[in-house]
C-alpha positions as CSV (number, residue, x, y, z in Angstrom):
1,X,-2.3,-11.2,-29.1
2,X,-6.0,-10.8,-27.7
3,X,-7.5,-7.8,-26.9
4,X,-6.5,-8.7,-23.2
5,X,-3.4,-8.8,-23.3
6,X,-2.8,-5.7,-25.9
7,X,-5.1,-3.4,-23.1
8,X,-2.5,-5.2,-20.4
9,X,0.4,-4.3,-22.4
10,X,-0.8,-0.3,-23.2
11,X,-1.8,0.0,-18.9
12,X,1.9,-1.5,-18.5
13,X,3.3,1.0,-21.4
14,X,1.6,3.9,-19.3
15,X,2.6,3.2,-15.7
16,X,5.3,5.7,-15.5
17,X,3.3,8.5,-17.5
18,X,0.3,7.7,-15.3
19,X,2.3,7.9,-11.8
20,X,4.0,11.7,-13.3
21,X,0.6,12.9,-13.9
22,X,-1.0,12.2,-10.3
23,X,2.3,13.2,-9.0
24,X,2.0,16.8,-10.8
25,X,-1.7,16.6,-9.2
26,X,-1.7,15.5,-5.8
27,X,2.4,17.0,-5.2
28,X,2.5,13.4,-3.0
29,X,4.5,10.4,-4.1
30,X,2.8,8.2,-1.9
31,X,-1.1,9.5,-2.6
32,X,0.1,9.4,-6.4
33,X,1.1,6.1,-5.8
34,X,-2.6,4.9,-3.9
35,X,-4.6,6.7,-6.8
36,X,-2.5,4.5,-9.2
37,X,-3.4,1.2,-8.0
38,X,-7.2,2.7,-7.8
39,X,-6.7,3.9,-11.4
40,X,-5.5,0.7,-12.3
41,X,-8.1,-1.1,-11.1
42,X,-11.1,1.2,-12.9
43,X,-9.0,0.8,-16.2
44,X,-9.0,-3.1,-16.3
45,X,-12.6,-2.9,-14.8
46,X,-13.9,-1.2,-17.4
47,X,-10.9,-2.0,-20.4
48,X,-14.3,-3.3,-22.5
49,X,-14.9,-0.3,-22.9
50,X,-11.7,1.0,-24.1
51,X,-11.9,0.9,-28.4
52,X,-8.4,-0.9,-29.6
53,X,-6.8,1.8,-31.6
54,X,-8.0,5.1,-29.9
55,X,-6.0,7.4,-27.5
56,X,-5.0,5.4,-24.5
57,X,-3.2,7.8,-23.3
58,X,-6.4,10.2,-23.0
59,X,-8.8,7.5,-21.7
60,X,-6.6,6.5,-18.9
61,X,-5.6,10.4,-18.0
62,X,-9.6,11.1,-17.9
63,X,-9.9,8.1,-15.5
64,X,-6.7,9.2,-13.2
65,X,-8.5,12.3,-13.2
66,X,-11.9,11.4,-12.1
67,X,-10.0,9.3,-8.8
68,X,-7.8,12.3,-8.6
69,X,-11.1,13.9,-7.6
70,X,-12.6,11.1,-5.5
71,X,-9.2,11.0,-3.5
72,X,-9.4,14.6,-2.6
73,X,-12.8,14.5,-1.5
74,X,-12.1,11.7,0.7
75,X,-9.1,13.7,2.3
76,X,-11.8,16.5,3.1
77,X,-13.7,14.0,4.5
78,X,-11.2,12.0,6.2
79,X,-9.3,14.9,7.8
80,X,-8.3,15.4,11.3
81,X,-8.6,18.9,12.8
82,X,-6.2,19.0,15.8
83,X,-7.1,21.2,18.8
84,X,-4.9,24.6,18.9
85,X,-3.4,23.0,21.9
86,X,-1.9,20.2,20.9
87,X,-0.6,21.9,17.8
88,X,1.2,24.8,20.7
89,X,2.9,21.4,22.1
90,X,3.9,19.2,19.1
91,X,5.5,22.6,17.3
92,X,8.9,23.4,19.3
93,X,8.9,19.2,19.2
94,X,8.8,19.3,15.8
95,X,10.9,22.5,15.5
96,X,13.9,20.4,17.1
97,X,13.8,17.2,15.1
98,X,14.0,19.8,12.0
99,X,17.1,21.0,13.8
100,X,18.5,17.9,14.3
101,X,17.6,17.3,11.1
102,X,19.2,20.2,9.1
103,X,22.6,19.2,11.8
104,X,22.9,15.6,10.7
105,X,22.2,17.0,7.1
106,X,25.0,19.4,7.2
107,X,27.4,17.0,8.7
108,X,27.0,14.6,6.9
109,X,27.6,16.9,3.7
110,X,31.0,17.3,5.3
111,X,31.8,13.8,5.8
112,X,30.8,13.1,2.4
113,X,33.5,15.2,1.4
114,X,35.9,13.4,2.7
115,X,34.8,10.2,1.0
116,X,37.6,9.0,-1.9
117,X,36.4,10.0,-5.3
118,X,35.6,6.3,-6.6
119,X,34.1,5.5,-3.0
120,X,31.7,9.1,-3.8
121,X,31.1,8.3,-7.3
122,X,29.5,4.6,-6.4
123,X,27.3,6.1,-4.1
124,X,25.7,8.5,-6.7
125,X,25.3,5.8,-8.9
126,X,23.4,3.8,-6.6
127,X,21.7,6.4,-4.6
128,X,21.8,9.4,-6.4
129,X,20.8,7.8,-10.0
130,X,19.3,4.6,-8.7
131,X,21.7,2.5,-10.6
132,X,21.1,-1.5,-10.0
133,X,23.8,-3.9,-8.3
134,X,24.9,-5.4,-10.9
135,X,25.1,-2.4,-13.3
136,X,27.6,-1.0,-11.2
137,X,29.6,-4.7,-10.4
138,X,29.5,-4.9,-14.5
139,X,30.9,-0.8,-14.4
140,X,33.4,-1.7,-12.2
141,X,34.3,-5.3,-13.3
142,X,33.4,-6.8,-10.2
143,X,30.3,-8.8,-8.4
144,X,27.3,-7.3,-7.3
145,X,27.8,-8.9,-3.4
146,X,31.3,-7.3,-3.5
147,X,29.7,-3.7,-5.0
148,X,27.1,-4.6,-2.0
149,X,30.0,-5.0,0.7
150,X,31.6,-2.0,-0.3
151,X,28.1,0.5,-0.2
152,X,27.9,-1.8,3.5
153,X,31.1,-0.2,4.5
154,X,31.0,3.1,3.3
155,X,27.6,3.6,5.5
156,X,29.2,2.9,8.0
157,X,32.1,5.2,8.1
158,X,29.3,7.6,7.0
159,X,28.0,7.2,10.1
160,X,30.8,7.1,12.3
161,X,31.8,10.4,10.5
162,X,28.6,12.0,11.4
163,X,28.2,10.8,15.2
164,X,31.3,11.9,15.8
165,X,31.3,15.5,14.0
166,X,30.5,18.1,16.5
């Protein structure tokens, strides 16, 4: 293996410890997520510089770090600043969708409930614990369409349920 494709392999390795450390710094999946494609891109710009057989893990931290940095810098830059105004009109806007919000949420807590155990159970596998298809078709001894068909219709009484809860 070349030394390309070994500094390829260790970013690849370090994906998932590199995304929980901008997470932890910027408290924003999504901005974690930008400052890791920008992280990426300074780490195989400058992976000639990286020595084969020191800390990796270090190396790339220090350069998430430094765009860390740049991306806050370009948020202060970047920012809007909203007249007091139109803050006083989008808040009881915002207030209600919240509302509606924290309704929906309740009922549909309550229509979960009445969802059959098996019926609950494959939902938190796929949505709760981000199981695949076909891990659950092979946990239930089925195919991943008919796992698919199922999730289809239990939405939907899911939402009947919660339109019609008053």
């Amino acid at each position: 293996m070349d030394a390309s494709e070994e500094f390829v392999r260790l970013m690849t390795a370090h994906q998932g410890r590199l995304f929980a450390y901008l997470v932890s710094l910027l408290g924003d999946p999504d901005a974690a997520n930008d400052v890791l494609q920008e992280t990426n891109i300074v780490l195989w710009r400058d992976h000639k510089e990286y020595r084969p057989g020191s800390n990796f893990t270090a190396w790339a931290f220090r350069v998430a770090h430094f765009q860390v940095m740049a991306c806050r810098q370009r948020r202060l830059r970047d920012r809007l600043v909203y007249p007091d105004d139109l803050l006083e009109t989008l808040a009881p806007a915002a207030k209600a969708v919240d509302e509606l919000y924290e309704d929906r949420r309740s009922r549909l807590a309550g229509c979960l409930q009445k969802i059959a155990g098996p019926h609950r159970e494959l939902l938190r596998r796929r949505y709760a614990d981000g199981e695949s298809l076909q891990s659950i078709a092979d946990w239930k001894g089925t195919t991943a369409n008919a796992v698919t068909q199922t999730l289809f219709r239990i939405r939907q009484a899911l939402l009947q349920c919660v339109g019609k809860t008053t």
